[in-house]
N, C-alpha and C positions, 0 to 999 in steps of 0.2 A: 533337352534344349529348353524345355519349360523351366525346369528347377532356376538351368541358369541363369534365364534372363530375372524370375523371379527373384534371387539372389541379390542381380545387379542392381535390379527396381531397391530393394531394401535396401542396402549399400548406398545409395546415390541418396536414396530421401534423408538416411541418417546424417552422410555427409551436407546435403541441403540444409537441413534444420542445426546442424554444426553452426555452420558457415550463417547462418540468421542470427544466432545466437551470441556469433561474437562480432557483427557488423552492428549488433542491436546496442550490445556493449559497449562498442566503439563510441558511438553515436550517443550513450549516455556521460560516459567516462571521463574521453577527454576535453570536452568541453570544461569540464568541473576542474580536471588537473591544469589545465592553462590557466582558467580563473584565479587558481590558490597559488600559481608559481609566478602570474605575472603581477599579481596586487596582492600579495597574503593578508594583507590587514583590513582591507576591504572584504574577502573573503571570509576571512574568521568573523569578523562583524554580520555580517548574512547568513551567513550558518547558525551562529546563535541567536540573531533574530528569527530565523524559521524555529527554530528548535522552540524558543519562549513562546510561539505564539501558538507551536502546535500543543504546549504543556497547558498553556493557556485555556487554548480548545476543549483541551482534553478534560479539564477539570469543571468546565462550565458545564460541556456535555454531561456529566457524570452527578451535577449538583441536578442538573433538569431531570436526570432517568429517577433519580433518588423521589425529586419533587412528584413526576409525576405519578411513580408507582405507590406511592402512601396516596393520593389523593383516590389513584383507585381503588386500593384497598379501603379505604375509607367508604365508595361507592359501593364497593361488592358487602361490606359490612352492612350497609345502607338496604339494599337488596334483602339480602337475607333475613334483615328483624323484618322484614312487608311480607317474605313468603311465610313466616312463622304465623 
């Protein structure tokens, strides 16, 4: 009787966490599919401005990691000729 219920406990979470998974879906999805079927030009417009801004992001980020890791190589260099 144990096993069983044990069984149905696992069954039902897996179905639970099914069922989360595509109400979570839902909830992302179609919002986005209405937006692009009832305005596609507005849509496609927003999509490519996320998109440029995240490219955007991305490259500023990437000039800042670059800037600051030479400055502290520069430090740890700095470091080093004072333990000598």
């Amino acid at each position: 009787m144990k096993k069983i219920n044990s069984t149905i406990k696992k069954i039902s979470i897996i179905l639970l966490v099914i069922l989360l998974c595509a109400l979570s879906s839902l909830l992302i999805v179609w919002p986005l599919w209405k937006f692009s079927t009832s305005a596609p030009k507005v849509y496609t417009i927003t999509v490519l401005a996320i998109s440029f801004a995240l490219i955007i992001f991305l490259i500023i980020r990437r000039i800042k990691n670059k800037k600051s890791t030479k400055e502290s190589g520069k430090a740890d260099k700095k470091d080093l000729n004072k333990a000598e």
